[in-house]
C-alpha positions, 0 to 999 in steps of 0.5 A: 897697579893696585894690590889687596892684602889677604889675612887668615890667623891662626890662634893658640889660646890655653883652655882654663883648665886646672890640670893639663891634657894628658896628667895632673899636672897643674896648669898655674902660671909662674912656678919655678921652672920644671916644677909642674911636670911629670913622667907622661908631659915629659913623654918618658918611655912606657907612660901612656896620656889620658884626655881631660874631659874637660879640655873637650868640654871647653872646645866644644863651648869655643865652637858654639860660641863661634858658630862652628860646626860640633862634631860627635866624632874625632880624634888625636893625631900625632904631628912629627917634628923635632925642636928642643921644647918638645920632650916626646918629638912629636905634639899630640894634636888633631889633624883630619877629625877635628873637635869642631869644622866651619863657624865663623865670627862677625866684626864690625869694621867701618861701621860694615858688618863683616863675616869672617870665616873660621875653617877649624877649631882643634885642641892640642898640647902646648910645647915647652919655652927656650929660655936663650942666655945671651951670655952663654953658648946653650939655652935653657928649657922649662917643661912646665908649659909641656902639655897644657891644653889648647884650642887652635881656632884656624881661620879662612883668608878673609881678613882684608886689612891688617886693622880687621886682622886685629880687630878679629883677634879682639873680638875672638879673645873678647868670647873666651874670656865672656864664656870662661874658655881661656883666661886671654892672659897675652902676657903670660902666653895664653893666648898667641897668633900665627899670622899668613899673610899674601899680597894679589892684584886687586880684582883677582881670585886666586890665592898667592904665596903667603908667608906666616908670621910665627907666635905674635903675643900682643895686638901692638906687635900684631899690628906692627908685624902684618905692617912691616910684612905687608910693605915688604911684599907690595914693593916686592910686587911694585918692583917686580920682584915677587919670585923673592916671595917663598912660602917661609915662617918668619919671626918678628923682632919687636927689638929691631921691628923687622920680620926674620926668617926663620925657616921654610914652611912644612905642608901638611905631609912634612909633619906626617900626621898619623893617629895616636895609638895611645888615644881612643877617638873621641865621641861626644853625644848630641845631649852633651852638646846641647847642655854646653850650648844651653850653658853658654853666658850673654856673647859681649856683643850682645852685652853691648847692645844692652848696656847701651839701652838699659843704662842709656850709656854711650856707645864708646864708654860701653866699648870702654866696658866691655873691652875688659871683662873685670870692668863690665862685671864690676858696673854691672854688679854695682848697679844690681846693687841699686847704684845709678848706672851713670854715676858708677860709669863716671866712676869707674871711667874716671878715678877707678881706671886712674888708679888702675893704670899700669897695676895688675888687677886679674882677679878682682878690682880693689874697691868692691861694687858695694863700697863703691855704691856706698861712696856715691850715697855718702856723697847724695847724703851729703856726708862727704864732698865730691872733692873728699870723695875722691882722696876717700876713694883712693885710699879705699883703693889702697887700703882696701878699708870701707868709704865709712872707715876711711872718713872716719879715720881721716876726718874727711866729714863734710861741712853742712851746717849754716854755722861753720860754712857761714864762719868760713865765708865770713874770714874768706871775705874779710881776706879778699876785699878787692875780689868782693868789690870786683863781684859787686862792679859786676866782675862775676868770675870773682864769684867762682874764685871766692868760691875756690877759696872757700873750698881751700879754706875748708880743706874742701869739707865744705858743702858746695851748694850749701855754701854757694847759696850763703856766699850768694846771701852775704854779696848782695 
């Protein structure tokens, strides 16, 4: 017997805005906790919210991003339900009027186009975080999260795989970030997934018992988490024990890689949902949507394709590109700049990502595109070895000093006259006799090792083809 996954996600991604939905209270991540918060995000008595324009803005550029349906007309509901980090015990969000219905987004999977369906886009209030202490009998909680906006961007079941599950999620935080929706910052909770995953019998139509999988933070633990889950409900069925599956939220435990439940799933009317008093509905003018459709930048699919044919670049190192909106950014203001688009990419793919493992680099890459441009003419110009280039770069990197200053500081001027490269050949000869004898007995490899003596000789300043030409002068 053969079985089919279905896979529909539910994302949360934080609208990049400065303050939050309802107050002006500041959005910025890392302050002590309770610090950004105020009488309206912490719901006290006789306080009244007041919507960010600019929240509505963003999510009707998320829904023309993605295809979506905008709607002139919605409006705030008020979702009941109690938990420690929501101050007001109920979330401001949208139920049956919405900011945007329908769109979709396509993923290429297996070398197949596929057309994943979207059944909402609604914006909302963030809840607070728990802060559990292992050590103590009580948890802790900080508001600052309280109230910053978010778009829930909800999809139909369409998701087949767990691997198109995860492409989907790349792709979708690939948009937000090219149109400036949400910063994505899955470390710092930007962007999060519920994921509701069923198992059926191949061939069949209707929809069984899903179970949702809460607050995912990361593809890897997506990946694992609709893995696991995945697994359980198919031996489920195998041995016929699918009754055992209920319609429940689960939590994934990354430390034990299991899914835990955590308690059974509400429907719709459990939440009851009623309009907010405090809010007037929305209305939005069709000229207010059609100037943020016009605003909208190059979608990364788009830039893919062209990076492929205006740079001639390949398809896997412009994935490598657009993966990370920093790096596309940089190559392609490198190359405005007049830098040689295969050159920079080499750069960029080789020491730039090196040196950027494993450190943080939100804002802005440490060697600015100009420098960098400036580090490849040196290198043209004869000025530094590509050898040198490398140290010159990563102190550039380091230092944050110009390709210019960093040579001049270090000594690492390139050795291009006849004179000195012929002095250096000259001793790397007389101390290894019996390499040179070995050339001349027709043992070619001898040359390349002569060579890398006199790169270490020189400290590598030397001028590679202009000393291979003289070493090929003084053996024949």
């Amino acid at each position: 017997m053969s079985f089919e996954t279905i896979i529909g996600l539910e994302i949360h991604a934080e609208l990049k805005t400065k303050s939050k939905i309802f107050c002006s209270c500041s959005t910025e991540f890392g302050a002590p906790p309770n610090a950004h918060t105020c009488p309206i995000c912490l719901g006290l008595p006789g306080t009244l919210p007041v919507m960010n324009e600019e929240v509505i803005n963003l999510a009707i550029k998320a829904g023309s991003s993605l295809n979506c349906r905008i709607n002139n007309l919605s409006k705030m509901d008020r979702k009941n339900y109690f938990y420690p980090d929501l101050p007001k015990a109920y979330q401001i969000s949208q139920y049956d009027l919405p900011v945007c219905s329908g769109g979709y987004v396509n993923i290429e999977s297996d070398g197949i186009t596929k057309k994943i369906r979207l059944n909402r886009i609604h914006v909302e209030e963030d809840a607070g975080k728990l802060v559990h202490l292992e050590t103590e009998p009580y948890s802790l909680i900080d508001y600052n999260r309280v109230g910053v906006p978010l778009v829930e961007i909800v999809s139909e079941p369409d998701l087949r795989s767990v691997d198109d599950a995860v492409l989907f999620l790349r792709t979708l935080k690939s948009i937000l970030e090219y149109e400036g929706i949400s910063d994505c910052r899955m470390e710092q909770g930007s962007l999060r997934c519920d994921a509701n995953i069923s198992i059926r019998k191949t061939g069949a139509q209707e929809l069984t018992t899903k179970v949702e999988i809460k607050n995912i933070g990361s593809f890897r633990e997506l990946q694992k988490a609709l893995e696991k889950e995945e697994k359980r409900q198919r031996e489920l069925y195998t041995y016929g024990e699918d009754y055992k599956i209920i319609q429940e939220t689960r939590r994934w435990d990354s430390g034990k890689g299991r899914c835990v439940p955590m308690r059974s799933k509400e429907d719709a009317h459990d939440y009851r949902y009623f309009p907010d008093p405090d809010l007037l509905p929305v209305y939005v003018s069709e000229d207010k949507v059609k100037g943020i459709k016009e605003s909208l930048t190059e979608l990364p699919k788009d830039k893919y394709n062209r990076f492929i044919t205006e740079f001639k670049i390949g398809e896997k190192e412009a994935e490598i590109l657009i993966d990370d909106i920093l790096l596309s950014s940089y190559f392609e203001k490198a190359v405005s700049l007049g830098g040689n688009p295969k050159a920079i990419l080499n750069w960029i793919l080789g020491d730039l990502l090196k040196l950027l493992k494993g450190k943080e680099y939100i804002d802005s890459i440490p060697v600015p595109a100009e420098e960098l441009n400036k580090l490849i003419s040196l290198i043209n110009d004869g000025k530094v070895s590509s050898t040198q280039a490398k140290e010159v770069f990563e102190f550039m990197f380091n230092e944050g000093k110009s390709a210019e200053d960093v040579i001049k500081e270090k000594g690492f001027t390139q050795i291009s006259t006849g004179d000195e490269i012929e002095k250096i050949i000259s001793q790397v000869l007389f101390d290894n006799e019996k390499s040179v004898q070995d050339y001349k007995s027709g043992k070619k490899q001898a040359f390349g090792f002569l060579m890398g003596q006199i790169m270490k000789a020189s400290k590598g300043k030397v001028n590679p083809a202009a000393a291979k030409k003289i070493l090929e002068e003084k053996l024949m």
